[in-house]
KEBA-632833 format. One line per field, with one value per residue: y, x, z of N, C-alpha, C in turn; residue number from 0; residue in one letter. Coordinates in steps of 0.05 Angstrom, whole numbers, plus 5000, padded with zeros to 4 digits. Layout:
BEGIN
n.yy c(Y,...);
n.xx c(X,...);
n.zz c(Z,...);
ca.yy c(Y,...);
ca.xx c(X,...);
ca.zz c(Z,...);
c.yy c(Y,...);
c.xx c(X,...);
c.zz c(Z,...);
nr c(NUM,...);
rest c(A,...);
This chain:
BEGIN
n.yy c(0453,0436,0388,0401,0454,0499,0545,0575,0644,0684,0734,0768,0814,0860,0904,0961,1004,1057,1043,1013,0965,0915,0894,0855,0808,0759,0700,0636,0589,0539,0465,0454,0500,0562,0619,0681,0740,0800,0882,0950,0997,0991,0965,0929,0871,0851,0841,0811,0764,0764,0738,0695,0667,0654,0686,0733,0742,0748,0803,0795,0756,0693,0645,0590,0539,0496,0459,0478,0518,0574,0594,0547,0519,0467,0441,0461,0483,0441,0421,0468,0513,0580,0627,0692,0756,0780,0732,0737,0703,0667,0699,0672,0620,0568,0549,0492,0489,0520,0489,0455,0469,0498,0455,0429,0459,0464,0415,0386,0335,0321,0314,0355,0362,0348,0393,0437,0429,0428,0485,0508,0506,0482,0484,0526,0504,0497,0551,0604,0641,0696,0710,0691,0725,0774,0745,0697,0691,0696,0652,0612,0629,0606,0556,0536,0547,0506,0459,0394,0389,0414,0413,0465,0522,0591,0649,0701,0766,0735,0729,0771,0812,0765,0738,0727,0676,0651,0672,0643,0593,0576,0589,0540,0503,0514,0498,0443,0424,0436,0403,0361,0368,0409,0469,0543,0612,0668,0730,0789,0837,0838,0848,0816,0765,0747,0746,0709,0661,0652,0612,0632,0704,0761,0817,0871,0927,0976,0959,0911,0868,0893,0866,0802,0733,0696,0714,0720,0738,0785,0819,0818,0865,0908,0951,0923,0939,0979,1006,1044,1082,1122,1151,1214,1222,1181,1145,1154,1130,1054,1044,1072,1120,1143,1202,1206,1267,1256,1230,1171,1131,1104,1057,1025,0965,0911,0879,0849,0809,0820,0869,0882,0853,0876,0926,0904,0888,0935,0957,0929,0929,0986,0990,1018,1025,1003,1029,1015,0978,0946,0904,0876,0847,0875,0900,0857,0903,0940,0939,0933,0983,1014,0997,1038,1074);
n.xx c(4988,4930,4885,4836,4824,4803,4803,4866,4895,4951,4983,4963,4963,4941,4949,4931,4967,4980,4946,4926,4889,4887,4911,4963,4933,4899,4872,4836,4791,4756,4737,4666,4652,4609,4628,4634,4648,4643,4649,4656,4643,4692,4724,4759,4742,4716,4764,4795,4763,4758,4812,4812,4772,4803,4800,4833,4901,4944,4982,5025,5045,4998,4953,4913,4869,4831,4876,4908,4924,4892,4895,4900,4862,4846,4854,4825,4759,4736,4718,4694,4641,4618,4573,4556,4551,4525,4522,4524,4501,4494,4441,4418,4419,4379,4344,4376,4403,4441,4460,4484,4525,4552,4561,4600,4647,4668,4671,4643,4600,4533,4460,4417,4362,4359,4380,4352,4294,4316,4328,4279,4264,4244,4193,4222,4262,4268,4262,4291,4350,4341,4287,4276,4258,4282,4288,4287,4330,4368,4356,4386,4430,4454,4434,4477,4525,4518,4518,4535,4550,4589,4649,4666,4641,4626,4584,4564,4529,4474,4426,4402,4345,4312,4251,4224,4195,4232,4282,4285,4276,4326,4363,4347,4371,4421,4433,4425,4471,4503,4505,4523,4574,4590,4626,4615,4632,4613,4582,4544,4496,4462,4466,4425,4424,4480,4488,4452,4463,4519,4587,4637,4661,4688,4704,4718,4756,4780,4819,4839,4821,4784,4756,4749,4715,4668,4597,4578,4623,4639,4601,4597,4634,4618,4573,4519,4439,4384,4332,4279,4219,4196,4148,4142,4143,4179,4228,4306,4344,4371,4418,4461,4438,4426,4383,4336,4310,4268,4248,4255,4297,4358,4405,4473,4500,4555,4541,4491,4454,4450,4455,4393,4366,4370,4351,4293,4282,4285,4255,4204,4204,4196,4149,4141,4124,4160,4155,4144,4197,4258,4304,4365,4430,4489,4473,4499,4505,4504,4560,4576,4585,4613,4667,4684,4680);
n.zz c(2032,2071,2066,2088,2069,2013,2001,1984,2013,2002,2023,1982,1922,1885,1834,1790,1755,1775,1818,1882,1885,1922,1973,2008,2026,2060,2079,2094,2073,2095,2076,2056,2089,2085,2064,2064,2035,2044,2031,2023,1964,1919,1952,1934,1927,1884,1857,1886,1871,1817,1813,1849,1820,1769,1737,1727,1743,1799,1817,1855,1914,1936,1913,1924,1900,1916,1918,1876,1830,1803,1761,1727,1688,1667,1714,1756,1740,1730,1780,1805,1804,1783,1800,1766,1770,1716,1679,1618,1572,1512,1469,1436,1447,1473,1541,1564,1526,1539,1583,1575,1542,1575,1614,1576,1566,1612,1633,1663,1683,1670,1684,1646,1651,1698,1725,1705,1732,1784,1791,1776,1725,1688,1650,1621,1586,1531,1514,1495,1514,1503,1516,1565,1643,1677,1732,1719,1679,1727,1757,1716,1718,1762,1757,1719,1749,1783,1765,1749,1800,1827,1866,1897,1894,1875,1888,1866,1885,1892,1889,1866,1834,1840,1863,1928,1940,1894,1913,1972,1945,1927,1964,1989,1945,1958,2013,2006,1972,2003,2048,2013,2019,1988,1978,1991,1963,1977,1954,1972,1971,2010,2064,2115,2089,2087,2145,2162,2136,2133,2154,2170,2155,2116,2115,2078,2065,2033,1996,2037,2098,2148,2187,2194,2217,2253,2254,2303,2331,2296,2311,2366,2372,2372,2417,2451,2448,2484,2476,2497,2515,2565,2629,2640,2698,2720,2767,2767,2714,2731,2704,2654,2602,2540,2519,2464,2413,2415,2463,2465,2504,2495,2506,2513,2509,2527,2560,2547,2569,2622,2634,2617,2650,2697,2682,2672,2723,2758,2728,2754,2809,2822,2794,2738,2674,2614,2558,2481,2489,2458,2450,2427,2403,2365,2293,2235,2188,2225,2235,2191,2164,2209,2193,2152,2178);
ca.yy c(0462,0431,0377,0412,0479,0500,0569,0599,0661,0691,0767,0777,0835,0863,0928,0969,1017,1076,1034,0991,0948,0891,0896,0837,0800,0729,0682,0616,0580,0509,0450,0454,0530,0584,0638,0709,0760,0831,0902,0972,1000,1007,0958,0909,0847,0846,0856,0787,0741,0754,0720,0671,0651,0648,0715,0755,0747,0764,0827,0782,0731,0665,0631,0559,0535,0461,0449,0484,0552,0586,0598,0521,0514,0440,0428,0473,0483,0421,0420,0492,0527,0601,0645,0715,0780,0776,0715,0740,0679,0675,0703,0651,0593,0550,0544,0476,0484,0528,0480,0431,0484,0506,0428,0410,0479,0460,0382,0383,0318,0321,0321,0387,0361,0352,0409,0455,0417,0435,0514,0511,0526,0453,0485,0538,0490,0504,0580,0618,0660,0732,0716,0699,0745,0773,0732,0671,0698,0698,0614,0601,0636,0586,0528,0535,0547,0481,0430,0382,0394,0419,0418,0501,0539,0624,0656,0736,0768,0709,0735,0802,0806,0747,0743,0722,0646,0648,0654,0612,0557,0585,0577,0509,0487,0517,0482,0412,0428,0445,0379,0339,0372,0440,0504,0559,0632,0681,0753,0792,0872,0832,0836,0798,0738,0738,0741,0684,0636,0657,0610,0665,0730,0766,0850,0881,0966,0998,0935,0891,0863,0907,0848,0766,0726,0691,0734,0726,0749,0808,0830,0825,0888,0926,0937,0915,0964,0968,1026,1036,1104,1125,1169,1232,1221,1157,1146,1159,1088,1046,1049,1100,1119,1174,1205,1227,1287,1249,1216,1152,1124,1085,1038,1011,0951,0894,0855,0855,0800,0829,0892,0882,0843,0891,0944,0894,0884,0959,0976,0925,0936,1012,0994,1028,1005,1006,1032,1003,0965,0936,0898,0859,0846,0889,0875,0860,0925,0964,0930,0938,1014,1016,0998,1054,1106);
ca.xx c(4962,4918,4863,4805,4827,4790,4816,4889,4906,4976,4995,4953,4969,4926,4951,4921,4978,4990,4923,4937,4869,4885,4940,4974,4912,4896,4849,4827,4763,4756,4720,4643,4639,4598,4646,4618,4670,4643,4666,4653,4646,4719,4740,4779,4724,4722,4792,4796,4745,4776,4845,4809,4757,4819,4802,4854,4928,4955,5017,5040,5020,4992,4929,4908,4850,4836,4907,4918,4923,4860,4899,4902,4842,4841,4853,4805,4743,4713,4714,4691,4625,4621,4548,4572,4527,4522,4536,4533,4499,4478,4415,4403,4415,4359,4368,4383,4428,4461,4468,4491,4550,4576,4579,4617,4667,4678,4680,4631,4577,4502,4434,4419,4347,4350,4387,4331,4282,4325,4329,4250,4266,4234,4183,4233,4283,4264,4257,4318,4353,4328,4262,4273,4261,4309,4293,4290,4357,4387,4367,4395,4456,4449,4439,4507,4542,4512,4513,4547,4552,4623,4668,4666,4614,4622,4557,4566,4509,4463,4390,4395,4335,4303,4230,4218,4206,4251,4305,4286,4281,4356,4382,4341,4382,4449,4438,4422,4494,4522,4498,4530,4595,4609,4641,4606,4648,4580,4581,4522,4492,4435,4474,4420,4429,4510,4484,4435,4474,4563,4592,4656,4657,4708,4694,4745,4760,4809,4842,4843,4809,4784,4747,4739,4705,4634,4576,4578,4654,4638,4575,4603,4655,4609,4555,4490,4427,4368,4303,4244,4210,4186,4138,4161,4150,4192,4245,4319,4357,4392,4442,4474,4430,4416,4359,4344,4296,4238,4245,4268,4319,4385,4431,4488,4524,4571,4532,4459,4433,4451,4434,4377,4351,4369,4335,4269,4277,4283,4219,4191,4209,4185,4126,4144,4123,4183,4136,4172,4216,4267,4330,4380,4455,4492,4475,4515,4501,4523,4586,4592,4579,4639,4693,4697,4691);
ca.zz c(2040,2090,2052,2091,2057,2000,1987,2012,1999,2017,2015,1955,1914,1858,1834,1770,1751,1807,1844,1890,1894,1945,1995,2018,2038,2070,2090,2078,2066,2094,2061,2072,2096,2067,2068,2057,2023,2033,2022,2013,1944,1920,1972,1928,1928,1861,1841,1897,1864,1791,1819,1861,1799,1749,1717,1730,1749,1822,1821,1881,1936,1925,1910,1917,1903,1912,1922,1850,1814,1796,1735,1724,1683,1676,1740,1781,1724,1728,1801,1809,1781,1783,1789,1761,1765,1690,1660,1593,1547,1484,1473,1417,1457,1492,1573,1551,1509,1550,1611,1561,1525,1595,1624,1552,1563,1639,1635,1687,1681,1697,1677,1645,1660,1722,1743,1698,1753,1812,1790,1770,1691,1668,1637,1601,1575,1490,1513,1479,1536,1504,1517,1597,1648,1692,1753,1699,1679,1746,1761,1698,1720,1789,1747,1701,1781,1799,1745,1756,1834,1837,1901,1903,1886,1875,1886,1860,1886,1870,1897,1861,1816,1850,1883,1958,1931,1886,1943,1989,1941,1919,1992,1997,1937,1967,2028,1998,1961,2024,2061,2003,2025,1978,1993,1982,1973,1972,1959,1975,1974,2025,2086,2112,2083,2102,2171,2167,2128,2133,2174,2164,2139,2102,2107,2064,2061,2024,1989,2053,2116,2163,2204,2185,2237,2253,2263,2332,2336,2290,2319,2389,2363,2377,2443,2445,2450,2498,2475,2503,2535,2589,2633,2656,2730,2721,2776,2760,2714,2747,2681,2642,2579,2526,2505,2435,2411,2410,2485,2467,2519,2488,2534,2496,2535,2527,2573,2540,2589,2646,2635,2608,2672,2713,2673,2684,2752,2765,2723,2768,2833,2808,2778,2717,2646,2581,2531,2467,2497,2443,2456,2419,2395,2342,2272,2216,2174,2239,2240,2159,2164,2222,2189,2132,2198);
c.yy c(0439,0426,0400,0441,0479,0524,0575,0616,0671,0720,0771,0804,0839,0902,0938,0993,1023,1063,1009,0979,0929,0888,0874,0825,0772,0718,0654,0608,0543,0488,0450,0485,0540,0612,0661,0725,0787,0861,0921,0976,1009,0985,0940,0874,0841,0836,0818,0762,0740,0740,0692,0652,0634,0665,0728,0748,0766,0782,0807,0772,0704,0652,0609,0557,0510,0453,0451,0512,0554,0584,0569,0506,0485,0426,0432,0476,0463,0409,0452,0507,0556,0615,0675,0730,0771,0755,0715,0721,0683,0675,0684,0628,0589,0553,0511,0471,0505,0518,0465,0444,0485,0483,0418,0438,0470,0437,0369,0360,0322,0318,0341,0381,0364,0383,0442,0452,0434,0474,0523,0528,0503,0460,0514,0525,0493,0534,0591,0645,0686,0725,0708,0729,0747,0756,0701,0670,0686,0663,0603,0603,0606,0559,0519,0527,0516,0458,0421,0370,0387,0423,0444,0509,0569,0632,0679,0743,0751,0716,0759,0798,0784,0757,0737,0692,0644,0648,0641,0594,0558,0573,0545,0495,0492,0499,0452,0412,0429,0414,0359,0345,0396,0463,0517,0590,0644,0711,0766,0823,0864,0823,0818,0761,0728,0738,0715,0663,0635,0634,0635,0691,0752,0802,0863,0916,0973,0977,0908,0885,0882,0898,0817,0758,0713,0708,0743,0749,0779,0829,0841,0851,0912,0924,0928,0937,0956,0997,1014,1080,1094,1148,1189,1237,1200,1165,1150,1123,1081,1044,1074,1093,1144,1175,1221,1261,1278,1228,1187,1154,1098,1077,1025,0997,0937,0867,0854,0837,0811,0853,0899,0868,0859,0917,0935,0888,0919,0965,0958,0921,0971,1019,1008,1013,1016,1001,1021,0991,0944,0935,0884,0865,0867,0871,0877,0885,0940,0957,0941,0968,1023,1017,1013,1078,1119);
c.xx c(4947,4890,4841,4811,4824,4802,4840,4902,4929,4987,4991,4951,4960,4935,4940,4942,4988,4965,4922,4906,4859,4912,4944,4950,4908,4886,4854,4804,4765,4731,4684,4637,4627,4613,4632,4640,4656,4642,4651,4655,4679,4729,4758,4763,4723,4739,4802,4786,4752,4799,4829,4794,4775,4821,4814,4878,4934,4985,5030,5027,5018,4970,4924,4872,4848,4862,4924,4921,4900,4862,4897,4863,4830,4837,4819,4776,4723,4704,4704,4665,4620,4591,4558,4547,4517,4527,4540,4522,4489,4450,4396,4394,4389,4370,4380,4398,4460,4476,4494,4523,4563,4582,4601,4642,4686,4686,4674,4607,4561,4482,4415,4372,4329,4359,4373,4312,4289,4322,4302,4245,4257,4226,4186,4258,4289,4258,4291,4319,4341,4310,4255,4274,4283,4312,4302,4319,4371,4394,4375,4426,4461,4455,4466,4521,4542,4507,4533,4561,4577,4623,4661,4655,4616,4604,4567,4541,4479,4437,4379,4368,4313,4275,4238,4222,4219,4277,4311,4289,4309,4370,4370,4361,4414,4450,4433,4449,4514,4521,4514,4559,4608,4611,4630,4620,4620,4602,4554,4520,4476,4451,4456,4417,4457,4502,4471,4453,4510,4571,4624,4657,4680,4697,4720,4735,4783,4833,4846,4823,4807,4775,4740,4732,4677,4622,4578,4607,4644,4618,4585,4628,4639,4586,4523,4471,4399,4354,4285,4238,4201,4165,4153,4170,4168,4222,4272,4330,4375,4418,4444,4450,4429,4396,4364,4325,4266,4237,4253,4292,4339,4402,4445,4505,4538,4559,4500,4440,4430,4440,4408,4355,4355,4353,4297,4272,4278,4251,4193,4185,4188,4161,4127,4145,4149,4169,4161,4191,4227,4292,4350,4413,4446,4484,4494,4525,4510,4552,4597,4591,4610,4663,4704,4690,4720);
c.zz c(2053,2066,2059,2091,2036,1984,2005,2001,2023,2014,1993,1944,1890,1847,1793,1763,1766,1825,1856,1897,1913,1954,2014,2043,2038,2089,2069,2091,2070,2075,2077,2084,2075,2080,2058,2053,2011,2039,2019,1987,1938,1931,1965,1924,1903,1843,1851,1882,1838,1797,1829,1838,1769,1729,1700,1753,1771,1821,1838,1902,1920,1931,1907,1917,1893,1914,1891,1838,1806,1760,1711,1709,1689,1691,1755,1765,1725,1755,1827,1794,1799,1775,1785,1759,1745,1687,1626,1561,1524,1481,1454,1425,1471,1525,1573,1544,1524,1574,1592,1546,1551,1611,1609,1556,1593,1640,1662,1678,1691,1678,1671,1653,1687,1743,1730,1719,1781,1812,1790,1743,1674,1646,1609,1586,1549,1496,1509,1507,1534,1509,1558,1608,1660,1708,1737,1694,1700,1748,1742,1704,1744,1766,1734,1729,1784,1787,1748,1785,1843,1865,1907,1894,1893,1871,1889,1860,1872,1868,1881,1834,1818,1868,1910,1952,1921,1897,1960,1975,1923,1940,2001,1983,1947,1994,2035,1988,1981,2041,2041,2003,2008,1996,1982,1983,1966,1983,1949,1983,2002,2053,2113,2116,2089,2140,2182,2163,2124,2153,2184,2149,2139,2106,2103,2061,2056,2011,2017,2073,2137,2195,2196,2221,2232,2257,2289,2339,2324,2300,2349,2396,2376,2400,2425,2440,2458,2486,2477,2511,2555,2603,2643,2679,2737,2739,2762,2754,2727,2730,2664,2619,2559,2515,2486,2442,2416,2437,2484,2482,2508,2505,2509,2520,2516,2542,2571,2556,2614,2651,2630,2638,2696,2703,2677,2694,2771,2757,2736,2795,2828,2806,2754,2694,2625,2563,2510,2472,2472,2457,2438,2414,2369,2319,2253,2204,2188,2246,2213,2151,2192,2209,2164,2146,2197);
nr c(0,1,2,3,4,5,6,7,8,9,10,11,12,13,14,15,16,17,18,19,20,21,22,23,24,25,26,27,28,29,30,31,32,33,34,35,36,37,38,39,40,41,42,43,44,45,46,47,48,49,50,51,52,53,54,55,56,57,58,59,60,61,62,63,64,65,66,67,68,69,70,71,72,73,74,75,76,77,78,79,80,81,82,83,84,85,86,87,88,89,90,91,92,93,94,95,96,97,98,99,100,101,102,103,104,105,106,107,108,109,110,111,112,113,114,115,116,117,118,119,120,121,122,123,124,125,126,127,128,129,130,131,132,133,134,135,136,137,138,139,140,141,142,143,144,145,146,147,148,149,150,151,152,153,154,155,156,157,158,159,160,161,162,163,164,165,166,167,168,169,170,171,172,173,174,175,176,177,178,179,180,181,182,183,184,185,186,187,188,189,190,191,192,193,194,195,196,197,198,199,200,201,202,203,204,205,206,207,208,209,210,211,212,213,214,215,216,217,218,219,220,221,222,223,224,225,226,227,228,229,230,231,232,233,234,235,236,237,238,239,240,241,242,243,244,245,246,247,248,249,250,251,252,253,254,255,256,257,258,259,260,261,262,263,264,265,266,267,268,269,270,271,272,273,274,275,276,277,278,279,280,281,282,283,284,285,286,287,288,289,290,291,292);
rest c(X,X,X,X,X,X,X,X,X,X,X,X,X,X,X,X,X,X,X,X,X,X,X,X,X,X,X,X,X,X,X,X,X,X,X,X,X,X,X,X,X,X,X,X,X,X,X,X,X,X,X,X,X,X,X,X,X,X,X,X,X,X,X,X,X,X,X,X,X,X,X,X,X,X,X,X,X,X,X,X,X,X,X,X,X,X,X,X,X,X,X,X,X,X,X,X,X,X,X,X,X,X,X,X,X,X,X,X,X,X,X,X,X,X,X,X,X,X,X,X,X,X,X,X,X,X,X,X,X,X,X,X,X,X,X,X,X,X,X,X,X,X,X,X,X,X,X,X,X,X,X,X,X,X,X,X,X,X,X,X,X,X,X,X,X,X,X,X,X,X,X,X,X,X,X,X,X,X,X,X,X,X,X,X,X,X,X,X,X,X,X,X,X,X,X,X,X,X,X,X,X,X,X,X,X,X,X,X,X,X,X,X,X,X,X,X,X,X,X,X,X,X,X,X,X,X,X,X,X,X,X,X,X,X,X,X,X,X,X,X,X,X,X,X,X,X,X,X,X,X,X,X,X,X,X,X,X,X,X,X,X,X,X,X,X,X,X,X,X,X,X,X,X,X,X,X,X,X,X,X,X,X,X,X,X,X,X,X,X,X,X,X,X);
């Protein structure tokens, strides 16, 4: 494996009886990306991130991670922290005491002080987990991920549950983490946020890949889209378009500057105004709605 490879998966095979969950699937994840890994309901994402976390045992294929088995506790654990939907803690414990149990289980070093500080839980540190809230919950979950400020970092839906501040100053601390050189694998309902911050993106259907790529790459799958209206006496366009029920005019291209400047240079040669006038690239969401057509 290739140092500045972080994750490699090889014809990974997850099967549940007669269900085949993940079908001979592969990618990898270089050092320093934020990799985005996501899926339709059903799609096998799950079934993926238990093998890759050390969960759960691959039917077939092969998994490295760090240049080791997932399954390889020793190895990969203390160079690896994991934010999970749930994390599950004891509702007795302190947050405290719980930075302090899951650095001494992992054999991860840090400052459970400082990294209560970095989450913004200082001033719940002697507060016993049942009595957090959820969002309180969640940066607690964040803080366990990031103590110690492992090489790889699994973020399972990390924002869910989370205010407005409370995320930003989530992705501020992911991208101070990221500047000091981790990998981030991120899975997310907030497509979103895989658009803002992926540098690759993983969209899995039906056990496998249906599209990996940058934003740009995946976006460009599909055309662009130019609406606006118009008056009724309005000359005939100089491009193909459709109109809905409600008079809006749709242009779908491939070449959204071009056409788009030719569409304003027509309505001004014309004189004609593009009430509404909206333009831009596909987005994510209509790409992640494509591929279970």
């Amino acid at each position: 494996m290739n140092t500045d490879t972080v994750i490699d998966v090889e014809r990974l095979n997850v099967n549940y009886q007669d269900f085949h969950a993940v079908k001979d699937l592969s990618f990898q994840v270089k050092r320093g990306e934020l990799y985005a890994l996501l899926g339709t309901n059903g799609a096998g994402k799950t079934s993926t991130l238990e093998v890759l976390e050390g969960h759960r045992s691959a039917t077939s294929g092969s998994v490295s991670i760090l240049g080791e088995s997932p399954r390889n506790r020793q190895a990969v654990r203390p160079r690896m922290g994991i934010m999970l939907q749930e994390s599950g803690f004891s509702a007795d414990l302190t947050s405290m005491e719980t930075l302090k149990l899951i650095g001494g289980l992992t054999r991860r070093e840090d400052e459970p002080s400082r990294v209560l500080d970095v989450v913004g839980l200082t001033h719940k540190a002697e507060t016993r987990v049942s009595a957090l809230s959820g969002g309180e919950k969640r940066r607690l979950d964040f803080a366990t991920a990031i103590y110690g400020s492992p090489e790889l970092i699994f973020l399972d839906e990390p924002t869910t549950g989370l205010d407005v501040q409370s995320r930003d100053d989530l992705w501020d601390s992911v991208d101070r983490l990221r500047e000091d050189g981790a990998t981030i694998m991120l899975t997310t309902h907030y497509l979103e946020e895989a658009q803002q911050r992926a540098d690759r993106i993983g969209l899995m259907h039906e056990g496998t890949f249906r599209m990996e790529g940058t934003v740009a790459e995946l976006t460009q799958t599909l055309p662009g889209t130019i609406t606006f209206t118009l008056s009724q006496d309005a000359p005939a366009l100089p491009l193909e378009a459709t109109r809905n029920v409600n008079g809006k005019y749709l242009i779908e291209t491939h070449g959204l500057q071009q056409d788009l400047y030719t569409l304003l240079n027509w309505a001004q040669i014309n004189g004609t105004e593009l009430k509404e006038l909206d333009a831009g690239p596909t987005r994510l969401d209509d790409v992640f709605r494509s591929i279970s057509r």
